[in-house]
N, CA, C and O atoms as CSV, one atom per row, in Angstrom:
chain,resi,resn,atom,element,x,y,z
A,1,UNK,N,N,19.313,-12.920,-4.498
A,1,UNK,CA,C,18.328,-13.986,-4.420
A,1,UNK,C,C,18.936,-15.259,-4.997
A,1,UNK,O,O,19.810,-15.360,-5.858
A,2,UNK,N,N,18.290,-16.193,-4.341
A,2,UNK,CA,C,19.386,-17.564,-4.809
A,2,UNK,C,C,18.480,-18.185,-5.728
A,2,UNK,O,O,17.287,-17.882,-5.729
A,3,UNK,N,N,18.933,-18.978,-6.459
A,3,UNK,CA,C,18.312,-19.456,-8.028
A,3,UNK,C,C,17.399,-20.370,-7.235
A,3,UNK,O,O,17.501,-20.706,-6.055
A,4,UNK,N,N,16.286,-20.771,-8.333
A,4,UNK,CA,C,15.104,-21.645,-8.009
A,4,UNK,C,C,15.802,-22.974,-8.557
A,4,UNK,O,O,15.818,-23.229,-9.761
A,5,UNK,N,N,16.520,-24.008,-7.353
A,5,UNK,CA,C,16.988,-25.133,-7.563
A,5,UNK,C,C,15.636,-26.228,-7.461
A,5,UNK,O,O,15.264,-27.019,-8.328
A,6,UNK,N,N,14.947,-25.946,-5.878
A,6,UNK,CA,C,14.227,-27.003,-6.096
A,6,UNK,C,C,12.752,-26.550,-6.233
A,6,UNK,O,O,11.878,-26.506,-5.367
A,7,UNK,N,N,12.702,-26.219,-7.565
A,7,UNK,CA,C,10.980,-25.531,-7.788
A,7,UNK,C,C,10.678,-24.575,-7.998
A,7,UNK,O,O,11.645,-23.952,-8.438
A,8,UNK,N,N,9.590,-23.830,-7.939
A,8,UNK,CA,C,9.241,-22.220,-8.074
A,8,UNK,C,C,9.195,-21.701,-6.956
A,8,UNK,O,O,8.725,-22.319,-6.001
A,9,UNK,N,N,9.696,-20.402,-6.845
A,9,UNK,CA,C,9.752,-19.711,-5.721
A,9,UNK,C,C,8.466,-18.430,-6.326
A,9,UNK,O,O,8.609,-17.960,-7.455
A,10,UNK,N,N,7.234,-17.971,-5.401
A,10,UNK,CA,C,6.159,-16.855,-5.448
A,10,UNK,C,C,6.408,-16.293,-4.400
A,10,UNK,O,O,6.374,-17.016,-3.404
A,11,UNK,N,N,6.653,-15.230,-4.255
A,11,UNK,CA,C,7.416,-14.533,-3.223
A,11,UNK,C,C,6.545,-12.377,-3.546
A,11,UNK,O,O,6.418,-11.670,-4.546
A,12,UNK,N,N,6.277,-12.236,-2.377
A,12,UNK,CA,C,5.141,-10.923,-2.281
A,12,UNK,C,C,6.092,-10.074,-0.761
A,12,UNK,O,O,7.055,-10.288,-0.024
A,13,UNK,N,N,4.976,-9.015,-1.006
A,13,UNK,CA,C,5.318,-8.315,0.261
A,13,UNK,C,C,3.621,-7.801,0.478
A,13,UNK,O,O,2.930,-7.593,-0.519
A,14,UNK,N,N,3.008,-7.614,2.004
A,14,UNK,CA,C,2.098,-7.151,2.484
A,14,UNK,C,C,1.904,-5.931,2.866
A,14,UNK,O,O,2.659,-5.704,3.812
A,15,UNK,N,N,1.318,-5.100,2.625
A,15,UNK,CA,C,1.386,-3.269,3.113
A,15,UNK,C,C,-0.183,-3.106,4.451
A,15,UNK,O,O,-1.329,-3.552,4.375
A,16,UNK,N,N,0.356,-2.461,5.297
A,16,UNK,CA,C,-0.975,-2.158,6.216
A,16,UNK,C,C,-1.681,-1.200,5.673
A,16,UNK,O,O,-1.071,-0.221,5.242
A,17,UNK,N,N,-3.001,-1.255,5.576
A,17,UNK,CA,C,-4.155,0.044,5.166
A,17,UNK,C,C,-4.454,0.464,6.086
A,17,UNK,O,O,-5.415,1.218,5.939
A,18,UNK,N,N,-3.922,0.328,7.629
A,18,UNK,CA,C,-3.844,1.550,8.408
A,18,UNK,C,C,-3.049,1.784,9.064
A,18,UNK,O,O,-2.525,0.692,9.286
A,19,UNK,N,N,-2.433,2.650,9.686
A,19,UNK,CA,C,-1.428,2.835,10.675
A,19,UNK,C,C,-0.846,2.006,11.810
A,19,UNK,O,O,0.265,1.854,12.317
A,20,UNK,N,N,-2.169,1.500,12.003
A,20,UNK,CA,C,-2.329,0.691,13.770
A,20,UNK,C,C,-1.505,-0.922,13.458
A,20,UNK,O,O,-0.761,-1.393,14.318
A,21,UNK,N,N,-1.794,-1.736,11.970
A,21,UNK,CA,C,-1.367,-2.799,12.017
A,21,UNK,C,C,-0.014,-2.475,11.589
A,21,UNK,O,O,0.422,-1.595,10.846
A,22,UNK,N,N,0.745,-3.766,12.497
A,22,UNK,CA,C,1.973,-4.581,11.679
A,22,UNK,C,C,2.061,-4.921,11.004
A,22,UNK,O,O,0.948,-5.283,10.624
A,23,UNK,N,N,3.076,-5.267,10.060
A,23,UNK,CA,C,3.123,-6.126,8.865
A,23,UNK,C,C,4.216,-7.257,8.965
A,23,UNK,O,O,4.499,-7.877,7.940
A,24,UNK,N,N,4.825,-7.543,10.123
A,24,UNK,CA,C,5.752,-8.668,10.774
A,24,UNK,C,C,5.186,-9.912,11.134
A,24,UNK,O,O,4.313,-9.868,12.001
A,25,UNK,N,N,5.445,-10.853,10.727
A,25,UNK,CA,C,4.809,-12.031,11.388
A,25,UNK,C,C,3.368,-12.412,11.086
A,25,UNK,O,O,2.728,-13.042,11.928
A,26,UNK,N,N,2.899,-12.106,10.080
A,26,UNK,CA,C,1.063,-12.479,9.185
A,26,UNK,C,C,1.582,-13.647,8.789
A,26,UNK,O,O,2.604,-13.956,8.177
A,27,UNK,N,N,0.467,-14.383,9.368
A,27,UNK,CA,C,0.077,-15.611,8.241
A,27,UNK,C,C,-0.211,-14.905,7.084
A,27,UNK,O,O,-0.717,-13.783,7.058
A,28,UNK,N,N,0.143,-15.624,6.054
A,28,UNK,CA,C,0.060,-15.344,4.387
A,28,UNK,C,C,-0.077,-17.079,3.797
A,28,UNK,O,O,0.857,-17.880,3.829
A,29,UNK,N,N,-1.549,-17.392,3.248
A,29,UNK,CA,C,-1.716,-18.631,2.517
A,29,UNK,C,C,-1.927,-18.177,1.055
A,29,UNK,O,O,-2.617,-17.306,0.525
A,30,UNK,N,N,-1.120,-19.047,0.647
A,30,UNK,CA,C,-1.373,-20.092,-0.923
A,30,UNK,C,C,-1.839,-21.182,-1.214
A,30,UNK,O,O,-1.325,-22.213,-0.780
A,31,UNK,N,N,-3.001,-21.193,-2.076
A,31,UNK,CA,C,-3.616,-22.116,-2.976
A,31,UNK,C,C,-3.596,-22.514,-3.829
A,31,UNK,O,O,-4.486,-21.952,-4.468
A,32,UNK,N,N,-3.022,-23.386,-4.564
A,32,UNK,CA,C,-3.269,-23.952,-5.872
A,32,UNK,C,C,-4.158,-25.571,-6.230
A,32,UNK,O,O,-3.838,-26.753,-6.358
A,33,UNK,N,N,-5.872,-24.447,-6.304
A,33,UNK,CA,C,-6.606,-25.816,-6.568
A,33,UNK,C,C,-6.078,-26.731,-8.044
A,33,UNK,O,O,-5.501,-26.373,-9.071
A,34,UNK,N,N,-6.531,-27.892,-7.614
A,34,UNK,CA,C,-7.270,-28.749,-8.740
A,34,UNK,C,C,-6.866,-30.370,-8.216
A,34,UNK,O,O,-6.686,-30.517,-7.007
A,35,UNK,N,N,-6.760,-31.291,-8.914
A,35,UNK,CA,C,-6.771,-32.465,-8.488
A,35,UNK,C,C,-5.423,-32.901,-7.319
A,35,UNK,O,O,-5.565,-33.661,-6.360
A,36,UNK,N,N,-4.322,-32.296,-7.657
A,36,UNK,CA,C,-3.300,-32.291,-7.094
A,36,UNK,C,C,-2.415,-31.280,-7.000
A,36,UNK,O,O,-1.408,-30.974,-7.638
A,37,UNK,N,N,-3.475,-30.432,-5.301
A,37,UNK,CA,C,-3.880,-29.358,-4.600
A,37,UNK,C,C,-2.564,-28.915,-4.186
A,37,UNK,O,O,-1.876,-29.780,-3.644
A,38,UNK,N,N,-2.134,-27.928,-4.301
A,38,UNK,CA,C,-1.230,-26.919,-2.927
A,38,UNK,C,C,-1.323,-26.305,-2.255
A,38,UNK,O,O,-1.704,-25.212,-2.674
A,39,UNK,N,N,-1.121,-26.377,-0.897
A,39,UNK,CA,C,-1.524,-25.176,-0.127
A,39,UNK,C,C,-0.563,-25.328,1.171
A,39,UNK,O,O,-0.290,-26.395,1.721
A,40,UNK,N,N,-0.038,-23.844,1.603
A,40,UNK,CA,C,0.946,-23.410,2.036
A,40,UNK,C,C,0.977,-22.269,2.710
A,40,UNK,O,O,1.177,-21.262,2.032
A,41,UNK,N,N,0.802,-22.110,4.143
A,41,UNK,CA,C,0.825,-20.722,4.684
A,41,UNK,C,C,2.568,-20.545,5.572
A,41,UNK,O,O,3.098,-21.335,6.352
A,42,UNK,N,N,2.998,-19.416,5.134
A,42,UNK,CA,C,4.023,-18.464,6.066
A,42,UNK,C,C,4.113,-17.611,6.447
A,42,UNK,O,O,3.098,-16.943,6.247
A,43,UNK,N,N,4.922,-17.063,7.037
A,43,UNK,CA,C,4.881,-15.601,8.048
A,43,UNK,C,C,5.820,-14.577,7.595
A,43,UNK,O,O,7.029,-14.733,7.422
A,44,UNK,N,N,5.123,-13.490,7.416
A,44,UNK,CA,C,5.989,-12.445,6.742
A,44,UNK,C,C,6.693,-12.187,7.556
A,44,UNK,O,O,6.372,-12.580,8.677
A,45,UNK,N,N,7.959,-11.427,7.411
A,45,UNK,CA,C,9.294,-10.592,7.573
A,45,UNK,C,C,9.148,-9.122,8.429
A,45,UNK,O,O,8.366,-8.242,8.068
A,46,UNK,N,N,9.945,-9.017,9.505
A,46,UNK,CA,C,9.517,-7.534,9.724
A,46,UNK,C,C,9.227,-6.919,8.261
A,46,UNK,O,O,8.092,-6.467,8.413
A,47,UNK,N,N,9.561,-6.676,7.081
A,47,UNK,CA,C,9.091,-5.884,6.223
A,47,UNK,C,C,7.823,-6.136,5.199
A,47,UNK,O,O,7.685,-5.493,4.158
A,48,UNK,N,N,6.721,-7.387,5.740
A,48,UNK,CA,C,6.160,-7.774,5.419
A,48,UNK,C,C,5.807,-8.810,4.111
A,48,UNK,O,O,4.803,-9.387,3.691
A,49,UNK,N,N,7.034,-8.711,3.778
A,49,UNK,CA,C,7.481,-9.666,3.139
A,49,UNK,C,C,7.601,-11.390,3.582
A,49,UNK,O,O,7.972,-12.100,4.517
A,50,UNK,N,N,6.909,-11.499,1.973
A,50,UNK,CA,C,7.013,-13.554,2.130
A,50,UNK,C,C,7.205,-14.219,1.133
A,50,UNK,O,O,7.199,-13.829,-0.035
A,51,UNK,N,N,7.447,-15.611,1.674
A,51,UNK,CA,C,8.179,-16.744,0.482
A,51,UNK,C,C,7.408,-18.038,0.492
A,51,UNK,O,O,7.281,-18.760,1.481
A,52,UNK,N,N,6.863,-18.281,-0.810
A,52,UNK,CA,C,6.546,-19.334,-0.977
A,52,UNK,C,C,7.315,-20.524,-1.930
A,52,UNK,O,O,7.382,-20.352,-3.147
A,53,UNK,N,N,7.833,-21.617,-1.356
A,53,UNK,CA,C,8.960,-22.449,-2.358
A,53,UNK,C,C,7.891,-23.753,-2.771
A,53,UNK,O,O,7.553,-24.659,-2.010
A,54,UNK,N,N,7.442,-23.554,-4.291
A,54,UNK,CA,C,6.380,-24.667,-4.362
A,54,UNK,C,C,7.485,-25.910,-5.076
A,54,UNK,O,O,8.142,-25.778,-6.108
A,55,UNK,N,N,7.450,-26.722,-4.457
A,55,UNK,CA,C,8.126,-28.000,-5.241
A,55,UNK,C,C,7.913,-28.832,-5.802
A,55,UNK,O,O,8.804,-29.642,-6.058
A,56,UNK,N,N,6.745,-28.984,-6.201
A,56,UNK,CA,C,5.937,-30.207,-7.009
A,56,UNK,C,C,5.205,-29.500,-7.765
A,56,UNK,O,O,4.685,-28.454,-7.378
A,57,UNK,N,N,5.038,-30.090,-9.221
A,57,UNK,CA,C,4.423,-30.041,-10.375
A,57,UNK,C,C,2.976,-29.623,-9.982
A,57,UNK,O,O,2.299,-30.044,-9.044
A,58,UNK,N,N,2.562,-28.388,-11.240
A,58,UNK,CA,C,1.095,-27.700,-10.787
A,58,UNK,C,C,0.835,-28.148,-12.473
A,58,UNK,O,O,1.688,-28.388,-13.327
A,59,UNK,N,N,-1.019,-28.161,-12.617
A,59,UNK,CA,C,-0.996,-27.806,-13.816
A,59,UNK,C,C,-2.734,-27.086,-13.693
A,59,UNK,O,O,-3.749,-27.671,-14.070
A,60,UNK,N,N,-2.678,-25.652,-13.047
A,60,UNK,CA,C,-3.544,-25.369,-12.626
A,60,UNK,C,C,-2.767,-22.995,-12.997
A,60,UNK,O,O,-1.911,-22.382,-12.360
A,61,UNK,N,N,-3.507,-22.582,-14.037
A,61,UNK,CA,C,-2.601,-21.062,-13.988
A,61,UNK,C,C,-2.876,-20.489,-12.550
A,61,UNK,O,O,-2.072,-19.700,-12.053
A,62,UNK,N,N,-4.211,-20.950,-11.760
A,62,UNK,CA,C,-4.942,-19.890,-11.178
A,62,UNK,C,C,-4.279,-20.002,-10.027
A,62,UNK,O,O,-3.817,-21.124,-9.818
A,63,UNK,N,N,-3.982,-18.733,-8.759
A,63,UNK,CA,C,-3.641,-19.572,-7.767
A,63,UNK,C,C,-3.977,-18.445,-6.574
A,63,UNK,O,O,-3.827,-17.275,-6.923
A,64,UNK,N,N,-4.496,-18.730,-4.953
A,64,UNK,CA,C,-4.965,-17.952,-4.677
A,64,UNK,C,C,-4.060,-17.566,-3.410
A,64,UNK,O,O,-3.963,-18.435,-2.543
A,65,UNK,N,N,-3.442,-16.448,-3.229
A,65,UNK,CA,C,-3.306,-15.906,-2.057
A,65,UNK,C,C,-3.581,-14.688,-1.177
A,65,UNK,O,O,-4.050,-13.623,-1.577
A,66,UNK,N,N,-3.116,-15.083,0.470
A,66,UNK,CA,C,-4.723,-14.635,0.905
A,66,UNK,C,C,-3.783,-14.185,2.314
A,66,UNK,O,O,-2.948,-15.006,2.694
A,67,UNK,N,N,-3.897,-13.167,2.909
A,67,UNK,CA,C,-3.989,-13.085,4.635
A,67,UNK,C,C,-4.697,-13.775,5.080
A,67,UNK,O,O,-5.798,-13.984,4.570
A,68,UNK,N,N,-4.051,-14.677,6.802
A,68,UNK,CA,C,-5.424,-15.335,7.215
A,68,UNK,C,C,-5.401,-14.496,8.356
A,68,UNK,O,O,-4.555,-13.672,8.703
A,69,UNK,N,N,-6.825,-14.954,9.058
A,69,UNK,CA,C,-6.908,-14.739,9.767
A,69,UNK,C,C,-8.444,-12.990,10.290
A,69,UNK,O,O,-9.362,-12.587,9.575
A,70,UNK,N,N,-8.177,-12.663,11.210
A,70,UNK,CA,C,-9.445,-11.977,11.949
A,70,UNK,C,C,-8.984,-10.189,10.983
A,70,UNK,O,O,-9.760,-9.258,10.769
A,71,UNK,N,N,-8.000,-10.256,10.735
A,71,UNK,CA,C,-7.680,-8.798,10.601
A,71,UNK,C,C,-7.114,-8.834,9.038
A,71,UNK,O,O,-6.523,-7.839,8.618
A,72,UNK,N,N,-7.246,-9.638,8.445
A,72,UNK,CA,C,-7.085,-9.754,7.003
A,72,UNK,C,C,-7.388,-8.324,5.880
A,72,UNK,O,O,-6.637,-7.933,4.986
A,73,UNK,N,N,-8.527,-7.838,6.227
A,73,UNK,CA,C,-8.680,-6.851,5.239
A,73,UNK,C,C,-7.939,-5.368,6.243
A,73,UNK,O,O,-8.325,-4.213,6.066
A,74,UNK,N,N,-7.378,-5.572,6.765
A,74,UNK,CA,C,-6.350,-4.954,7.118
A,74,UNK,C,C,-5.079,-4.403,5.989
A,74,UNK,O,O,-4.610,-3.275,5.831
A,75,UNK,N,N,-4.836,-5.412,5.463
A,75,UNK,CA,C,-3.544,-5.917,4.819
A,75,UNK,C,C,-3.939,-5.514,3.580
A,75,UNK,O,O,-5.133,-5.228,3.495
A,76,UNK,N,N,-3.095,-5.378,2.322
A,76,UNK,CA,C,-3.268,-5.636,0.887
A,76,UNK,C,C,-1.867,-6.694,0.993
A,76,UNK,O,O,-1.164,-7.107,1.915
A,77,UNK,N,N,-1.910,-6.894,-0.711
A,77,UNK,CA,C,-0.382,-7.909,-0.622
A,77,UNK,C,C,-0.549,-7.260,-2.003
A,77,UNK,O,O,-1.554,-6.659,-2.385
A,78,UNK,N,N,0.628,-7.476,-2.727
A,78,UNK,CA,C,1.328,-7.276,-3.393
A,78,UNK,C,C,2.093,-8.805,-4.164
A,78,UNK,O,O,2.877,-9.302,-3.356
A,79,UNK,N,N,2.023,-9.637,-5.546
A,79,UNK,CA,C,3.436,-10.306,-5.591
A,79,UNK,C,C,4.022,-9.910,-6.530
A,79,UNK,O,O,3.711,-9.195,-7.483
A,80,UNK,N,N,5.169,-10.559,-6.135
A,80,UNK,CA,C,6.433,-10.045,-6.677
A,80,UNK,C,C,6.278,-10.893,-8.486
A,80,UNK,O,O,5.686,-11.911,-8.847
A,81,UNK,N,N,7.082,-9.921,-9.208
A,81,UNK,CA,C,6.615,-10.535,-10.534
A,81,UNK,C,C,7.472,-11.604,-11.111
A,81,UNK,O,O,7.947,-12.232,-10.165
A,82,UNK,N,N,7.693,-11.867,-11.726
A,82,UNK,CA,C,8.528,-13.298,-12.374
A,82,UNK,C,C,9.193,-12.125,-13.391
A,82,UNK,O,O,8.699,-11.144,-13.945
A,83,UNK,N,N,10.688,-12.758,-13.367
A,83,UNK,CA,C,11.349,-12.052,-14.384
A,83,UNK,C,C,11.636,-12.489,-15.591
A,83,UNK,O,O,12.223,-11.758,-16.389
């Protein structure tokens, strides 16, 4: 993994709760409310895996991410922890 040059990197992987879904190619959004908002959706990895590279200053702990979309509770996610 390459070092966090420009910013924080939040980075997860998505698991299917049933057989039938994929886990390749989901929209996956991030939120970080408050006055000066983030928000950021990408597409997981054949292994359901995703990357979020936030580059600008937060001063907000809470932050929300989410599957979008029709088949969402399909999915769980998982993130990856900070070392």
């Amino acid at each position: 993994m390459l070092p966090e040059f420009r910013g924080e990197l939040i980075s997860g992987k998505i698991k299917s709760n049933n057989a039938e879904s994929q886990v390749q190619n989901i929209p996956v959004a991030l939120s970080i409310p408050g006055t000066d908002f983030t928000f950021k959706i990408v597409r997981t990895d054949k292994n359901g895996a995703f990357f979020f590279s936030i580059d600008k200053p937060y001063d907000n702990s809470q932050l929300i991410v989410q599957v979008v979309g029709e088949k969402r509770n399909d999915f769980s996610i998982a993130l990856k922890k900070k070392k």
